[in-house]
N, C-alpha and C positions, 0 to 999 in steps of 0.2 A: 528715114523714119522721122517720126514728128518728134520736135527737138523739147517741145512741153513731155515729152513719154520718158526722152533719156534722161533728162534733168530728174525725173523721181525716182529710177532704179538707183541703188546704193551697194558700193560692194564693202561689208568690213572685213579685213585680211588682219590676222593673229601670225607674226611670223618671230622666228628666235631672233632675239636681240644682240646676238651677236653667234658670228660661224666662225668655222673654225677647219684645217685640214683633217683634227680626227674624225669631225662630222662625214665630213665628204666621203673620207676612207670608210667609216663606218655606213653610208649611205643612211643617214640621219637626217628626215623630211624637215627641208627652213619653211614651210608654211604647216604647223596647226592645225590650222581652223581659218574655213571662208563663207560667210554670209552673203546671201546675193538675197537684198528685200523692195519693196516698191512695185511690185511686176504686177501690171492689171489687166493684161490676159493671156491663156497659156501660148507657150512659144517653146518652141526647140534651140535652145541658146548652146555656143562655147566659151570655154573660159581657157584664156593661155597665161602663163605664168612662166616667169623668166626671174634673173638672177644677175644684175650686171653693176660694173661700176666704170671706172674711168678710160679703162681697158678694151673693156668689149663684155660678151656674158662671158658669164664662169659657169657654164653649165649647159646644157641641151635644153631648150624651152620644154612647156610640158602642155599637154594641148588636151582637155576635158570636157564632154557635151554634157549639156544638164540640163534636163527636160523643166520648164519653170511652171508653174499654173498658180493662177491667179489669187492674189489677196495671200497668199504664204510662202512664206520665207524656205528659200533654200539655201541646207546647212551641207554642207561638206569639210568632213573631218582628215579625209586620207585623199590627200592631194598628191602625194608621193614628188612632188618637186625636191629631187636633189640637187647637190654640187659634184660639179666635175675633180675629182683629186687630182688630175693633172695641171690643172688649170690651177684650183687653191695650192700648189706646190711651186708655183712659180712667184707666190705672192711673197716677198720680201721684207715690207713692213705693216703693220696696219693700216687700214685706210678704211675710207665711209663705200658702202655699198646699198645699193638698193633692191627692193622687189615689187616686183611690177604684176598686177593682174588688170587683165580687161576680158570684161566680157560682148561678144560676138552676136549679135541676131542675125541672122543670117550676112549679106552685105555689111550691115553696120555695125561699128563698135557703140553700144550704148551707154557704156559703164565703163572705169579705170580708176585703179586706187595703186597708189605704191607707199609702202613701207620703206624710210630708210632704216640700217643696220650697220654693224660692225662689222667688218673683212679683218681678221686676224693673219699674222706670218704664220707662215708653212707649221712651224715648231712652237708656236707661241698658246703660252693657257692662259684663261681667265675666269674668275670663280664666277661667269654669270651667261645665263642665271646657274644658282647654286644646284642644284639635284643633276641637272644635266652633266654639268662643268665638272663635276665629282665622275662622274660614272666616266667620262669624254680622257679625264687622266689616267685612266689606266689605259688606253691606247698606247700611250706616251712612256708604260713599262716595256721595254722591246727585250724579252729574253734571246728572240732570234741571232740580236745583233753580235758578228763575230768577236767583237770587243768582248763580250761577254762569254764567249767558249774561252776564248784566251784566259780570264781570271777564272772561270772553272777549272781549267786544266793548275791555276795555282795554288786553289784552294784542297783541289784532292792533294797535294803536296804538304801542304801545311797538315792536313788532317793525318794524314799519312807519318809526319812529325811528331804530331802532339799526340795522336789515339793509335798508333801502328796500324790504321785502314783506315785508306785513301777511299773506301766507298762512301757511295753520296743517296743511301736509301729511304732518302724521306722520311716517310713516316714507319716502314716497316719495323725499323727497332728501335724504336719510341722516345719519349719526349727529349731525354736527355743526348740521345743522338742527333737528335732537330739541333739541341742546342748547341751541340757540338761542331756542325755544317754551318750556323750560325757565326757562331765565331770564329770559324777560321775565313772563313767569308769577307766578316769584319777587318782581321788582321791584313788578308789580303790587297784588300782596297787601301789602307792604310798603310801601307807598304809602298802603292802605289808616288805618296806623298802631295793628296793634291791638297792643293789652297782653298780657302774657304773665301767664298764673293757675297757680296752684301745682296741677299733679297729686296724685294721692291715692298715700298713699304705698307701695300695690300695685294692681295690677290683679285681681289672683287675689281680695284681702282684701275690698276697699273697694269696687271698681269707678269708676266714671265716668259722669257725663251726657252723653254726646257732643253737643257745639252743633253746633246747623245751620249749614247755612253762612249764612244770615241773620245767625243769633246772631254767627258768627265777623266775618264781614266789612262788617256796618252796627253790630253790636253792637260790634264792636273790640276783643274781647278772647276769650280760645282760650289751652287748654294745650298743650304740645306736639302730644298725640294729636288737638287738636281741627286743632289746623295742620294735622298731615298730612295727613287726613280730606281739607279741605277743598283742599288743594292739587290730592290724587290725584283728587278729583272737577275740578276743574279741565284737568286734566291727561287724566282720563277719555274729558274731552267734545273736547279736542283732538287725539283720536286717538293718543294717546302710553299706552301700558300702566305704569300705576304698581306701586308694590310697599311695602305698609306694616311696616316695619322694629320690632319690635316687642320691647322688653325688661321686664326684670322692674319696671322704675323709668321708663322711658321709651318715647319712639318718637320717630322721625323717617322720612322718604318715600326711597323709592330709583325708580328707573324705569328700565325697559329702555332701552338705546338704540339697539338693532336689535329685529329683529321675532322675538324670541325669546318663550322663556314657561317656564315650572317644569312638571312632568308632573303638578303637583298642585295645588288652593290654597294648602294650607300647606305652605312649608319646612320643615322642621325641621334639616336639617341647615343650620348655621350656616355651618359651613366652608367648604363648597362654593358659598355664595352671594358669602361673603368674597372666595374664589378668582377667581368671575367679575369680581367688581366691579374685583380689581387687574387682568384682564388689560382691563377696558376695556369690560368687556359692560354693565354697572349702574352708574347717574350715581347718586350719593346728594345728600341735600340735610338738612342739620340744620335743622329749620322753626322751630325756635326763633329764630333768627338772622331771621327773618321780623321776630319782634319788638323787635328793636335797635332806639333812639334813634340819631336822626342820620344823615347823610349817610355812608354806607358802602358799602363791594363788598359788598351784602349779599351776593351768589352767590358769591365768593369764600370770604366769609366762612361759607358755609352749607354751600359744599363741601368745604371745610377743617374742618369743627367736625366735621361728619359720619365721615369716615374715621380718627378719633380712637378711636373706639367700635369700630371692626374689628378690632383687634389685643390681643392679650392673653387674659385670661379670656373666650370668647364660652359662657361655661356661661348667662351672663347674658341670652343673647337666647333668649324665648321662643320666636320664629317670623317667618319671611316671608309676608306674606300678596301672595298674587300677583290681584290685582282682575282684572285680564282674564282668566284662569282660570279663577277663580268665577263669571264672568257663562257661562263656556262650562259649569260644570256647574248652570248654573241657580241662584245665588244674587245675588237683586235688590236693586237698590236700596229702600228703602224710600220708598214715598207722598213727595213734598213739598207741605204744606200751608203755604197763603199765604194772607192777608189781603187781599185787593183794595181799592180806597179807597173802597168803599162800608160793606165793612166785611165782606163775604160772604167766607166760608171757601170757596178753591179748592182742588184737590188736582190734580195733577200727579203723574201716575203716568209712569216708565221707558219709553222705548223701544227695544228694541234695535234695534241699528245691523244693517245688512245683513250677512249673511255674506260674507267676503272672500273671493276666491277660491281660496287654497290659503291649510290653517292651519298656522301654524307647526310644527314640530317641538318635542318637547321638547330643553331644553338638555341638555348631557352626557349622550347616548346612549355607551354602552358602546360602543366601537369594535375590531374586532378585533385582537388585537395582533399585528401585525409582527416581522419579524424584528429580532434585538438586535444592533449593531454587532459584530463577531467572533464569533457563532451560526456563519454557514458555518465559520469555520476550528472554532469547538469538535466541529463535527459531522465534519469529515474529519480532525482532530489524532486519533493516537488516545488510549487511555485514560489517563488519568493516573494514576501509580504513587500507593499509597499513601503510601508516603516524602514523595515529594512534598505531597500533601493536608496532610501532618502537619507539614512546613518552611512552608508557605504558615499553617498555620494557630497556627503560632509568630510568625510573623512580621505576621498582622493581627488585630488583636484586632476581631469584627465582634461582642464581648459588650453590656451594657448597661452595662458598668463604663465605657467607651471613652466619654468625653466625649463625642469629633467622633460617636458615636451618640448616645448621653444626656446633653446638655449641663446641668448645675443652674446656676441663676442665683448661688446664694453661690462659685459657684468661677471668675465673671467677672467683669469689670465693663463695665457696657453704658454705651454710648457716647448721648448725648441730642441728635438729633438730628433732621431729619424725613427723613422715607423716601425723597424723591425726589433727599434730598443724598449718598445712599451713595456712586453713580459719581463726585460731587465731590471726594469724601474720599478715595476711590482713585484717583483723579486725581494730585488734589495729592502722593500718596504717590509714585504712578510718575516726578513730575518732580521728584524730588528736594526737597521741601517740606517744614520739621519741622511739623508740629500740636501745639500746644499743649496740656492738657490741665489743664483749671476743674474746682472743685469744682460740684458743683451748686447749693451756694446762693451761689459769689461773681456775685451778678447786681449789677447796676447801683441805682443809687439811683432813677433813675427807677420800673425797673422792679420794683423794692422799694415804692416810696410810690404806684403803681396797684395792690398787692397782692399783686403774682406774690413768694414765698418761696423758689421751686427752679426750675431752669432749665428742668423739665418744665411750669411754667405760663407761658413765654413761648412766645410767636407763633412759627409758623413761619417768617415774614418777618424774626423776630430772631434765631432763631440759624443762619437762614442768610445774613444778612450777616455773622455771625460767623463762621463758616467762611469767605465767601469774601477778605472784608475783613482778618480779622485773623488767619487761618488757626489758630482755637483754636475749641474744643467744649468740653461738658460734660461731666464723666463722675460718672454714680450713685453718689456718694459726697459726704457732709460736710468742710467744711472742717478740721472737728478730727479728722477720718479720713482724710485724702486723704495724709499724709504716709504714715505707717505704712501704708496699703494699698499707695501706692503702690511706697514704697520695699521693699515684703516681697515685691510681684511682680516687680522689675526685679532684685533678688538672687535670686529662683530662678532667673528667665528665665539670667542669667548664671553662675548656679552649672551650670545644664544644660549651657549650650553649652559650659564651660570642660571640663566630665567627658565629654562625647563628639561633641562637635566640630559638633552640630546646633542650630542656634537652633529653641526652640519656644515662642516667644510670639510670638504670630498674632491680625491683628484679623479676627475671624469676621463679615461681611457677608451678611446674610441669614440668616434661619429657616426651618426646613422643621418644621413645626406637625403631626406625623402619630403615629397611632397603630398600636400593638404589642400583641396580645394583652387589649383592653382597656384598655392602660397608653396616656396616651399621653404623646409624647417631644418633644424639640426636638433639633433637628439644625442647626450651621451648615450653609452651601452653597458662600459662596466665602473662602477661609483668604487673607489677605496676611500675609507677616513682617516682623515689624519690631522696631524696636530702642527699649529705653524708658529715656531717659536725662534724669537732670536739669538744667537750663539754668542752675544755680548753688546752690550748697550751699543747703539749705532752702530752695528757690525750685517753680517749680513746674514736671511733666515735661514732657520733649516726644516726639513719638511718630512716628519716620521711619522709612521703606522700609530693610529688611533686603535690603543689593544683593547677598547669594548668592544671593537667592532671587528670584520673583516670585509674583504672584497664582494659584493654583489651586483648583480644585474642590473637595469636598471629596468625595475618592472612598473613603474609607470609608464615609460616605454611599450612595455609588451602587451598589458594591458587596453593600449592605446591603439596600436598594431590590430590587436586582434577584433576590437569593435569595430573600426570603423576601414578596414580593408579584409579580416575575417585571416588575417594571417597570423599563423604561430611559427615561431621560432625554437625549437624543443633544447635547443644546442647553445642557445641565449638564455629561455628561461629556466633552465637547469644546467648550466655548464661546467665543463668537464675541468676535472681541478690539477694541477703537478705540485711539485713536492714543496712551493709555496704561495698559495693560492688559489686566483682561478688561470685556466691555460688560456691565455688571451689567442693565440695566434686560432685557438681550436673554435673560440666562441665568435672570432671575428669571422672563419671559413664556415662557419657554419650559416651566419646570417647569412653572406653573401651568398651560399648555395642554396638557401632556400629564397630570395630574391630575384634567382638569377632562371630558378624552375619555375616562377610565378614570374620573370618576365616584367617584373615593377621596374619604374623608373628611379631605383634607390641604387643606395652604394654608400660603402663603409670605408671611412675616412681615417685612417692611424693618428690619430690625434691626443693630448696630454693637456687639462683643462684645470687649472684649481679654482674653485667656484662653490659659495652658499647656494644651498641646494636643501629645499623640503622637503625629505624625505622619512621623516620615523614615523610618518603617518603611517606609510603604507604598510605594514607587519599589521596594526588594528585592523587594517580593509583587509586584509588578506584571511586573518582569518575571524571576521566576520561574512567573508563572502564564502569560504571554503567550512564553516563551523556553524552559522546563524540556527538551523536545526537543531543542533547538540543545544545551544545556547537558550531556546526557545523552549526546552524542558523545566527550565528555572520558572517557578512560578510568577515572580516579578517578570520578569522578561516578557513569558508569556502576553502577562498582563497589561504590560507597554505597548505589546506587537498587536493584540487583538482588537482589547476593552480599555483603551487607553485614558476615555473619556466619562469610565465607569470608577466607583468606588474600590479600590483592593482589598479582595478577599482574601485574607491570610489563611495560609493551611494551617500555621499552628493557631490556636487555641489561645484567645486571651484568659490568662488563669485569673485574673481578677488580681486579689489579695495577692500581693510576694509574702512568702515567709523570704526575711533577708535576713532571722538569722543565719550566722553560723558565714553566709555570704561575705562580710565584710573582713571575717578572719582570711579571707585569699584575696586579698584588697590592700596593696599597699599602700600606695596614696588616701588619705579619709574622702570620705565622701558622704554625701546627704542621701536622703529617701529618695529622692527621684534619679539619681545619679547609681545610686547603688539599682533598684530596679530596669533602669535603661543595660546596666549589666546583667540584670537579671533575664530581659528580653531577648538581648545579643545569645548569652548562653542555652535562652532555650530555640533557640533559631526564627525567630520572628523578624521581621520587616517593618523598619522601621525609621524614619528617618530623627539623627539628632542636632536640633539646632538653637543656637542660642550667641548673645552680642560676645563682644570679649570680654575674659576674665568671669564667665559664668562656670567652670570648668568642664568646658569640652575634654582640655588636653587630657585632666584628670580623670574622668572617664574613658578614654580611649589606652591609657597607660592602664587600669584597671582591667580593664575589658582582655589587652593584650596577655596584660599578667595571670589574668583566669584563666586564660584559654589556654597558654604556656601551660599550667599546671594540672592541665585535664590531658596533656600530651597532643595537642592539636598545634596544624598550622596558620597563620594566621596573614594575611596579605595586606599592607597598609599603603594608600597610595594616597598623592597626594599633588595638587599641579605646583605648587611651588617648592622649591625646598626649603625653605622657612619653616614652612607645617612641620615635613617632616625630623627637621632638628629639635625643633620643641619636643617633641614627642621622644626623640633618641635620648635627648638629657634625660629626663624623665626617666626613662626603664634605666639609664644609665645609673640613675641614682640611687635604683632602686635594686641594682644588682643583674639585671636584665639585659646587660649590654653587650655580652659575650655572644648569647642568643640570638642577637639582630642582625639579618644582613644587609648590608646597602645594597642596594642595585641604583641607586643612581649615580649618573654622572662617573665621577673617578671612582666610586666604589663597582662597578659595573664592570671595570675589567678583568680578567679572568685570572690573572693573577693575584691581586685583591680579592675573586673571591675565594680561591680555593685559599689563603691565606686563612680568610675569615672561619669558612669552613675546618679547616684543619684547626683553628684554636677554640670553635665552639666543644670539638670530637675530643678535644684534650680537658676539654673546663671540670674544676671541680671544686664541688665547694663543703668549704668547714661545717655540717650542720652539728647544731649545739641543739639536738632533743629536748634534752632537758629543759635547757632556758625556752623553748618555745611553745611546752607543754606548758609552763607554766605562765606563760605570757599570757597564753590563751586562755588557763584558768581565771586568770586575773581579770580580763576582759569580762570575762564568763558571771564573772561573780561583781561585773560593775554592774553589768546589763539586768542583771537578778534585782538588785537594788534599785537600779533605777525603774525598773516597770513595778516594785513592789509599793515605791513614793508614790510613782502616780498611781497604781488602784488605790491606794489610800485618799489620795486628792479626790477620787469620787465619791466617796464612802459620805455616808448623812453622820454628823453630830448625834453627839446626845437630845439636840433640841431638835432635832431632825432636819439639820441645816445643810446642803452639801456645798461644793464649790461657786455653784449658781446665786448662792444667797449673797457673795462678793458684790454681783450686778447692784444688789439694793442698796439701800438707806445702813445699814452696819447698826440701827440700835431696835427696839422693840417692835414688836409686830404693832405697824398702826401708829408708833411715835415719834416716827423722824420719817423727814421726805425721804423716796426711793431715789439712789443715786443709776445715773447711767452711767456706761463706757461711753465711751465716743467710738465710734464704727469707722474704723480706718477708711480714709476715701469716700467720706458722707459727711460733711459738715463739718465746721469749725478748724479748718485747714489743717497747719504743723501745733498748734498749739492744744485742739481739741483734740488728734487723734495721741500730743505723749500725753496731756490732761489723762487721757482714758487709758493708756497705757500704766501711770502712778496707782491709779485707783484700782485697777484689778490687782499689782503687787501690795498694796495696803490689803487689798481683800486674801493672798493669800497666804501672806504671812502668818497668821489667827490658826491657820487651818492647818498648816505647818507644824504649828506647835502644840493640836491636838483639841484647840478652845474650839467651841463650836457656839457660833451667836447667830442670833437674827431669827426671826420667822422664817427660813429658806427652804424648813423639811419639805422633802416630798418634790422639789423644783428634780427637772433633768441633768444632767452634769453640765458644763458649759466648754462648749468649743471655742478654745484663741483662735478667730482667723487675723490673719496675716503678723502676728506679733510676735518678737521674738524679748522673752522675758527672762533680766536678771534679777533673781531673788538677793534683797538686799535692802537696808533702810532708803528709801526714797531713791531708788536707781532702777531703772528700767529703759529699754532701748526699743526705736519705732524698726519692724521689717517695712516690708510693703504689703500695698492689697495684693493678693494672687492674680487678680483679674489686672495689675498694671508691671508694667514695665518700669525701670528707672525712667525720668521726667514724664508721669504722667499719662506717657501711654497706651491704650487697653490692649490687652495682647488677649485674643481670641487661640487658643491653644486647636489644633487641628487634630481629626478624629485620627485614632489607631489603623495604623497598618501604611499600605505604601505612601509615602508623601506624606505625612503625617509629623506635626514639626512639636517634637518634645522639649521642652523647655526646662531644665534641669536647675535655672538660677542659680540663687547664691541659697546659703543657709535658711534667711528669713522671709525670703519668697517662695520656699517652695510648697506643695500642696498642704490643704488640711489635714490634721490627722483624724483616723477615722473616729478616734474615742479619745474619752479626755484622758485617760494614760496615756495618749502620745502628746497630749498637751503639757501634761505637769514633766514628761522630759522634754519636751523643747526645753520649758520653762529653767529646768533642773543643770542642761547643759550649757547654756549660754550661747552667745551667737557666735563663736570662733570653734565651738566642737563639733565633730558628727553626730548626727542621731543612731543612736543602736536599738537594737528592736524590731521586732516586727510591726507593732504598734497592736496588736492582739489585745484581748481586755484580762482582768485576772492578773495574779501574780506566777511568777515563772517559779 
């Protein structure tokens, strides 16, 4: 053939990167995938493939025609070249091998490519590549092997011991019987007393010799991986479906303990095995603990070492290899080859067991999802306003920024203790219990000189007599760090609550371990409040139940959950409570069961978290998203939600004119015309807003307003973002005898003790009334008010010469013979000195008029309105207000119209509005600038 034609054809060969005896035994193809491209015109070719290394082949060559045509590539996927397993059984240690393909035109070879590879020993595993390598180890469970009838026949003895029958029925009478065959399982091997051998310090790198179980259990010594090997085949031959637990450094054995299975041999998802094992589905066993010295709960011991390794980093676990799975997709045991005592090599080849009558399901089938708790009302509620969307979405942060979504461990401090103590520890909080809180290394000298340095390397049986014993835990932190952490969290926690009245340090109980776009997040599950106080100056904190509060969800969580993966938790966001609390262990199996039907990549972590945490928002979004309808009845509301950029139309009725008498007699604090009317608006239900600088008297008006409404039998709700507000306002009713009546609900007044306190001493309150004296208080008021609206009608009345108040303005002597004098018009000219100028001259003007004289050519003028003045009658003494239209320094204040938004400016005495006639001038005048006005300001005498 023309040697320009061979030179263009190409073979590319995909073959496995390393073989192996289970391969061969398994008749698992070492080439993939073969490409044969270049070919430029059609030809009838063969392609041979071999297998060889220093030795000779390892294998039968494998001999393929393939018809080629021109200008396209021919692909072949199923080459079917195996290895010989007698041939790979002979191979002793690893060594390099190759694979060899050439392709054939008739006579001539045109094409050859070889792939070198890996030739592993007879018994030797290696994690690569990883999916295969996984599936290739459970060959390596040999329940066949007679070593393993022998510790059968030991284990029906122990059983026989501990349960009175010796039977070994799998699955038929259920879980706790599993666990049962389990354990004596355990004990049996452990009897055995083999030695623990150091693993190789990867799986991927180095690999491993897998001992038989001969090796393991007469031999007496096995690495972890060889443990569980031998266990799972144990466990195999008992009817019990094992699962070998497999990480980058390690292994140890899990086992079904119902008659479940994985829809694959290998797991790879880590989390979702985790998930099963916490709700109860998968027993683990750390087989290491197999080889403990000494009389010990080895299975105690082995199932407590075991679920050590489930929480945290699981990037670490390679894989679940599920062995009854693999026998379902045809992956064997490998040959067991024995020595009889003659000396003759047996072999012992796999049986499979009968088929059972119906085969399991796989676990976590996708299940359809149900309807979501409040679904029918969101589907007959109707649509929700934007407005709304945009207040809800003020009020819950469902960001990444949000802790209670994205929790980081530098902004906690996790609490060390084991996972089944959480319900203890919320126990103890609900009955009123402080917990104490240890640095992590103040541990014990004992448990100092066996070598434990942090309280993360004591027993579980240690720090849960710590907890229940001495009611103290550990928390992640050094001793020469525990002050200043702790003391830097219990001064936020207190600065928060002192600036808006919420406690937000919360012990987070439970992880929710799930991912976000690739990211993935931790989430608490159940929030407790509490209070973190020290037990004596540099001493160490203690950590109790915050009684405004109790245990909740955490439903920015759920929330969260439910938009953007459409998942609800019904057993989370309503969970089931025991006699103090909520039942954690209930709200934990619940998430995970619903995770684990939906098949998510999640999993719930037993975890103990103290941590600032934003959380009193969510009660306002909650029911603003669950209420906004109801709420949307209120005609303000309305008006925000629809016509926001519209004027507010008030339903009540501006009545114009207040009659305020009679108003100020249920008015303890005095108060002015516009002050007393802003109560008058309140009482008749109007809308309106009040506002004004300091010391205009808001406080005074809302102390009035409270004390109205007190006395008409109504409730009344004061709220307020700082507490500053609301103590001004508490002294005030305090003072005024009101204080019985009030309740706090902030902050320490909030908790439930305090309030039913407060409660029970309003139910008891009673007070001295003295009738009498406040009939006649009132009279007495009764009969100022009479007098003083009867001066000012008189201040309007014309003289004899037909002069009235107006003729003050002028010149004060004969019509025609003296110049006409001005006021000076407050805020028009002639600065501080023209407007008291003009303030002297109207008290000269009305002095005359006071005393009955009547002068001037004035008859027949109108009456005269004081604006902005506030006058003391008296020889040459008189005091400047302001204009209505200014503020103190000068500033014009544009008062805003009635109704929503509308900003009432209540000022002081001598700023506030005109009166409508000059009888409310001659009482300004009459009262002086430190008294209330009384009156309605009406014309006429009362």
């Amino acid at each position: 053939m023309d040697e320009a034609r061979r030179h263009a054809i190409t073979i590319e060969l995909e073959a496995r990167p390393v073989l192996s005896y289970a391969m061969a035994h398994n008749r698992i193809p070492v080439v993939s995938r073969l490409v044969i491209d270049g070919v430029d015109r059609d030809a009838d070719a063969r392609v041979l493939l071999r297998v060889t290394d220093a030795t000779g082949p390892l294998g039968a060559p494998t001999e393929l025609a393939v018809p080629l045509v021109a200008g396209e590539p021919a692909v072949l996927d199923d080459v079917g070249l195996v290895l010989d397993p007698t041939a790979i059984l002979q191979v002793e240690e690893r060594r390099p091998a190759t694979v060899v393909a050439e392709l054939h035109i008739g006579p001539h070879r045109v094409a050859a490519r070889s792939v070198p590879v890996t030739l592993l020993a007879a018994h030797q595993w290696q994690a690569v590549p990883l999916a295969l390598s996984l599936e290739m180890l459970a060959a390596h469970v040999v329940p066949n092997h007679p070593a393993i009838g022998v510790l059968v026949r030991e284990v029906a003895d122990d059983l026989a011991r501990h349960t009175g029958s010796s039977a070994s029925q799998g699955y038929q009478a259920g879980p706790e019987r599993v666990d049962q065959i389990v354990a004596a399982t355990v004990r049996a091997i452990h009897a055995r007393d083999v030695a623990y051998a150091m693993p190789p310090a990867s799986w991927a790198d180095d690999g491993q010799k897998i001992r038989t179980p001969d090796e393991v259990l007469n031999g007496r010594v096995g690495t972890c991986l060889d443990t569980a090997v031998v266990l799972a085949a144990a466990l195999e031959h008992a009817g019990i479906r094992p699962l070998l637990w497999v990480f980058r450094d390690h292994a140890f054995l899990g086992y079904w303990r119902e008659q479940l299975a994985f829809d694959s041999t290998v797991e790879l998802d880590a989390a979702l095995a985790v998930n099963l094992a916490d709700l109860g589905h998968i027993g683990l066993i750390e087989t290491t603990a197999l080889t403990a010295d000494g009389d010990v709960d080895v299975v105690a011991a082995a199932t407590g070492a075991a679920r050590q390794y489930l929480h945290g980093d699981l990037s670490q676990v390679d894989g679940i290899v599920d062995v009854w799975r693999a026998r379902q997709d045809q992956v064997l045991p490998l040959p067991a080859r024995v020595r009889d005592d003659d000396g003759a090599v047996r072999v012992v080849t796999y049986t499979p067991p009968a088929p059972s009558a119906a085969t399991p399901p796989p676990v976590a089938p996708p299940s359809p999802r149900g309807p979501e708790p409040g679904e029918d009302r969101r589907r007959t509620a109707p649509a929700e306003p934007p407005r709304v969307t945009r207040w809800k979405n003020a009020l819950l942060d469902l960001s990444l920024r949000n802790r209670l979504i994205n929790a980081h461990e530098r902004s906690a401090l996790n609490l060390v203790l084991p996972g089944g103590d959480l319900g203890a520890l919320e126990d103890l909080l609900h009955q009123g219990s402080a917990v104490t809180l240890r640095a992590s290394d103040e541990i014990t000298r004992v448990a100092a000189e066996r070598g434990a340095q942090t309280a993360r390397q004591l027993g579980d049986d240690q720090l849960t007599g710590l907890l229940r014993d001495d009611r103290a835990v550990h928390v992640d932190v050094t001793a020469a760090a525990y002050p200043s952490r702790l003391r830097g969290l219990a001064h936020k926690a207190r600065t928060i609550t002192d600036e808006t009245g919420a406690n937000n340090l919360y012990l987070a109980l439970g992880t929710l371990v799930w991912d976000l776009d690739g990211r993935t997040l931790r989430s608490p599950l159940i929030l407790v409040p509490v209070v973190l106080t020290p037990a004596r100056r540099g001493g160490r904190y203690r950590l109790s139940l915050d009684e405004a509060g109790s245990s909740t969800p955490n439903f920015c969580l759920v929330e969260k959950l439910r938009r953007t993966h459409g998942l609800t938790v019904p057993g989370l966001a309503e969970p089931a409570e025991d006699e103090a609390g909520i039942d954690l262990d209930a709200a934990f199996e619940a998430t995970r069961r619903v995770i684990a039907e939906r098949g998510l990549n999640f999993r719930v972590e037993p975890t103990a978290d103290l941590a600032v945490l934003q959380f009193a928002k969510f009660r306002l979004w909650r029911d603003l998203d669950e209420s906004w309808a109801t709420f949307a009845q209120n005609p303000l509301v309305s008006h925000l939600l629809h016509t926001p950029t519209e004027a507010f139309a008030d339903p009540v009725a501006d009545p114009g004119v207040h009659d305020l008498d009679g108003l100020d007699e249920r008015c303890p604090v005095p108060a002015d015309a516009s002050q007393l009317r802003a109560v008058a608006d309140a009482v008749a239900g109007r809308t309106f807003v009040l506002e004004g600088p300091p010391g205009t008297g808001k406080s005074q008006t809302i102390t009035n307003l409270l004390a109205h409404a007190v006395s008409e039998g109504r409730r009344v709700l004061f709220v307020a973002e700082k507490r500053a507000a609301l103590d001004v306002v508490q002294k005030r009713l305090d003072s005024v005898g009101l204080g019985p009546l009030c309740l706090d609900l902030h902050d320490r007044g909030s908790k439930p003790n305090a309030v039913r306190q407060r409660i029970a001493a309003a139910l008891d309150h009673t007070v001295a009334v003295d009738t009498l004296d406040h009939d006649a208080r009132v009279e007495d008021l009764r009969a100022a008010r009479r007098a003083l609206t009867r001066y000012a009608y008189r201040m309007g009345e014309r003289n004899a010469a037909g002069q009235s108040l107006p003729g003050a303005r002028g010149a004060g002597g004969g019509a025609g013979t003296r110049r006409r004098r001005r006021t000076a018009r407050p805020g028009v000219g002639g600065g501080r000195r023209g407007r008291a100028g003009g303030a002297r001259r109207v008290a000269r003007a009305v002095r005359p008029v006071a005393r009955g004289r009547r002068r001037g050519p004035s008859a027949g003028r109108a009456p005269v309105v004081l604006r902005g003045h506030r006058v003391r009658c008296g020889p040459g003494r008189a005091r400047r207000g302001g204009h209505p239209g200014r503020r103190r320094g000068g500033a014009p204040a544009t008062p805003a119209p009635s109704g929503a938004g509308c900003r009432r400016r209540p000022g002081r005495a001598g700023a506030a509005r005109p009166p409508a006639h000059p009888a409310r001038a001659a009482a300004a005048a009459r009262r002086g600038p430190d008294r209330p006005l009384v009156g309605s300001g009406a014309a006429g005498p009362r």
